[in-house]
N, C-alpha and C positions, 0 to 999 in steps of 0.2 A: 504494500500500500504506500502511495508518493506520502511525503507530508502535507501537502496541501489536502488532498483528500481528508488523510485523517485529522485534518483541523478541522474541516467542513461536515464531517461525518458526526462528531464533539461539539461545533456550535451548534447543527441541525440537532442532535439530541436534547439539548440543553434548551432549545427555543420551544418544540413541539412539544417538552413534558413541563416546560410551564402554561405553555396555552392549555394542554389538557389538565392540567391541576385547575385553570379555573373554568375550562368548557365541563367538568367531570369534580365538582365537590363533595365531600364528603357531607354527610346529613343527619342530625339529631334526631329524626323522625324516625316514626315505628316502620318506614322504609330502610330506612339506611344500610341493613344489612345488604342490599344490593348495591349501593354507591359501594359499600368496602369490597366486594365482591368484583365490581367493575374495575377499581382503582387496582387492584390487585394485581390482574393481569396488565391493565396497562401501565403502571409502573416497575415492572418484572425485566425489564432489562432489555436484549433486543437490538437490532443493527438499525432499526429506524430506517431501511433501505427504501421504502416507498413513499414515506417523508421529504427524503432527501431528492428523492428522482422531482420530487412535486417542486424542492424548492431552488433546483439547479435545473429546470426548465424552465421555469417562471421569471430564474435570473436570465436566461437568452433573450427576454421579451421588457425585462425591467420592470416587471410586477411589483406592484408596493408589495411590501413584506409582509405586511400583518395580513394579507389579503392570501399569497401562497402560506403562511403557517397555519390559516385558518383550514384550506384544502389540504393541508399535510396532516394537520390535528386530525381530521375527518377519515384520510385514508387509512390511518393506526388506527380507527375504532374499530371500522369494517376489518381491517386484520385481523386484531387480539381478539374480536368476535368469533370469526373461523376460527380461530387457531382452540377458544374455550369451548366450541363444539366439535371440533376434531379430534378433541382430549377424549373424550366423553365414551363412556364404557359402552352405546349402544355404536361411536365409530371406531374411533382407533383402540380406546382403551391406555391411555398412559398415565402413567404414575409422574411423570417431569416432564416438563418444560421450561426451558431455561435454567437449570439446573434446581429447580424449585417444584415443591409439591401443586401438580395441575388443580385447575379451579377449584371441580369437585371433589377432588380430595382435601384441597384444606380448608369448603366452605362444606357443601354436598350438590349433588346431582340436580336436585331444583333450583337450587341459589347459580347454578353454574349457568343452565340454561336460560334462569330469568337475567343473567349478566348480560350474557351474548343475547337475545334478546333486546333488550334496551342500548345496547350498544348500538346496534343499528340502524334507529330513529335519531339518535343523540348526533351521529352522523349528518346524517340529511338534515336535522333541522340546524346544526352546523354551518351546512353550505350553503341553506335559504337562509341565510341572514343574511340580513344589509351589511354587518359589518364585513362580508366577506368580499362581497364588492357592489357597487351602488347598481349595477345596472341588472335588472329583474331576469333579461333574457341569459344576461350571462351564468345567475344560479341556478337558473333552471336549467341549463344544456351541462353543469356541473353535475348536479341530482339524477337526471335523467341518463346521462351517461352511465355515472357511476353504479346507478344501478340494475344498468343492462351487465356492466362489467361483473356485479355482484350474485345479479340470479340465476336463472336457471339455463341462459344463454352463456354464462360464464362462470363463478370462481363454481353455485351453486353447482351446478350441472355436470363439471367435472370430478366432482368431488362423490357424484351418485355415479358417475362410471368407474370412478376408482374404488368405491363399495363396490362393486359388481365383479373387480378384476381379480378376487381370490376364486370364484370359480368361473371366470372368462377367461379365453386366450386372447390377445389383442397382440396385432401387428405393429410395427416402426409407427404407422400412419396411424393408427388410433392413439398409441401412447402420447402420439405428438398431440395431437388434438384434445387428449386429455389433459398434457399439464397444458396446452394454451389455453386451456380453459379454467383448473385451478389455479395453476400458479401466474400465469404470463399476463391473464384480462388484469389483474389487479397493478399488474406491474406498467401495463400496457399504457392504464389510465392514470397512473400516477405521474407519467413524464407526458399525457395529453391535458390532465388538467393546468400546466403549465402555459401550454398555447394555448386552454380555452381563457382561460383569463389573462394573455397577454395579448389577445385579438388577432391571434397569427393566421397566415393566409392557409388557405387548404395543402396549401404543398409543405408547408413548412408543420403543420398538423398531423399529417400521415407521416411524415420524415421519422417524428416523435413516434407517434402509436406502434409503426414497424420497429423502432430501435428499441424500444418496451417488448415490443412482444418476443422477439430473440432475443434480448439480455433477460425476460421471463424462462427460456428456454435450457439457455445456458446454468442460471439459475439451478434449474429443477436437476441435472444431468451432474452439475458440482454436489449436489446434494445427495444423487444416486452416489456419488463415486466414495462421498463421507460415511457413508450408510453403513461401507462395506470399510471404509481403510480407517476412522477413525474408531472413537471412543468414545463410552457415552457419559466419561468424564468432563471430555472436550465437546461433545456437542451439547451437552446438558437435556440430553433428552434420550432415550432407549435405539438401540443402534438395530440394521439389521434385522428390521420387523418385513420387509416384505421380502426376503427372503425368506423366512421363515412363515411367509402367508402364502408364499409363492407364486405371486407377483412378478406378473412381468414389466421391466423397468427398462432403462436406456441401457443399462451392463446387461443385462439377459439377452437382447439383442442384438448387441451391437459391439460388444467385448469390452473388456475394461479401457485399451488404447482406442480403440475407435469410439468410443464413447469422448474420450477427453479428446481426438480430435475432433468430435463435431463439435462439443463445447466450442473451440479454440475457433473455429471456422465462423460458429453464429457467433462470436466475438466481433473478431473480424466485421462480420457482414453490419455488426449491428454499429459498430464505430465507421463505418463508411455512409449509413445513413445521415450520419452528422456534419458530413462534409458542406453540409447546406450552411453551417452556423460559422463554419471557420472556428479559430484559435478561442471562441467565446465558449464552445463546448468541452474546455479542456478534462472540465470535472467530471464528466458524462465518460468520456474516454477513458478516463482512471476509474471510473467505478464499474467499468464494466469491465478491463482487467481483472479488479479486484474479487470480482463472482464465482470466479474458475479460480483464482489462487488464495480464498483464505481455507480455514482451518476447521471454520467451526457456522 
């Protein structure tokens, strides 16, 4: 990781989890065990990676700032949402995340659901605020994106085929389509809601959604490769589950080296889509290096 990056990866963490301490308070009320419940997961730690994509596209377009943290705050809710129902004993079943006991383990299984849950709306009514930017049509193509990117055309939908793929076979091309649709829609829209609030033209919009949806890809393929070669020390969460579900993934396919070179490939591809921005996209370049070489 350059140092710029990781100065940018530290102040984007540190921006996002004070907008979310006050988009997300805690509460005296005979509710509040779902505010702790909420706050739990999203202050749990975390790369802040679709944060960061919201707020170094934003900067290609000179977005006021409070304007992109308020869409980065928003795409962490929708995250740690999935992630507090991926946990969950009727999907994945995990005991950690982030190195720390999952929702419903250290709340319970209704507290977890009602978290993720409410997490969702807290989002959207997020990006329908004025304070996220004055002009009405720009919130709404915000919301309405994001939650094509969210449902059952994206993170939703791939998430019900990846239920399905312990007793499905699925080819190259379904896999693909799978994580584009878990992992990559979310990725996709975090470097377009950048252009959609910096009023960028159609070509410079798709430049972004493509360079999302291959560094989503890339993504998901660094993550098959950790599954198998790290530890569930270092990833903070249980290694090696879908091998053991038998699950077919980018390594069942396509080998462990041919796996990291297509990684390296959609790197590539997806850092040429930025040749639109010139030298202003440097941070987009470095972080999508950074996908395929960290650790954890």
């Amino acid at each position: 990781m350059t140092p710029a990056l990781a100065d940018a990866l530290k102040a984007c963490s540190e921006e996002v989890e004070t907008a979310l301490d006050g988009l997300c308070p805690t509460s005296p009320e005979l509710e509040g065990r779902v505010f702790d419940s909420m706050r739990y997961s999203l202050f749990a730690g975390g790369k802040r990676l679709r944060p960061f994509l919201v707020l170094a596209a934003g900067d290609l377009f000179m977005v006021p700032h409070e304007s992109s943290v308020r869409a980065a705050a928003a795409i962490e809710m929708i995250h740690t949402y999935s992630l507090i129902h991926d946990d969950l004993p009727c999907m994945d079943d995990d005991d950690l995340r982030r190195g720390k006991p999952t929702n419903h383990r250290q709340f319970d299984e209704a507290t977890a659901v009602l978290a993720g849950d409410a997490l969702q709306p807290l989002a959207f009514q997020t990006l329908l605020d004025a304070a996220t930017d004055p002009d009405a049509g720009i919130r709404l193509e915000l919301a309405q994106s994001l939650a094509r990117a969210a449902g059952a055309d994206g993170m939703v939908g791939g998430q019900m085929i990846d239920l399905q793929a312990e007793t499905t076979s699925y080819d190259l091309d379904q896999i693909t389509r799978l994580q584009n649709m878990k992992t990559g829609a979310l990725i996709a829209w975090s470097c377009e809601a950048g252009a959609i609030l910096g009023r960028a033209t159609a070509k410079e919009r798709e430049a972004l959604r493509q360079y999302g949806l291959e560094l989503g890809l890339a993504f998901q393929i660094a993550d098959d490769i950790l599954d198998i070669e790290s530890t569930p020390e270092e990833m903070g969460k249980a290694t090696a589950k879908d091998a053991e579900a038998g699950k077919e993934t980018f390594i069942t396919l396509m080998g462990l080296e041919g796996a990291r070179e297509r990684a390296a490939e959609l790197v590539h591809n997806a850092t040429a889509r930025l040749d639109l921005f010139g030298e202003r996209a440097f941070l987009l370049r470095d972080v999508a290096a950074y996908v395929i070489e960290r650790r954890s």
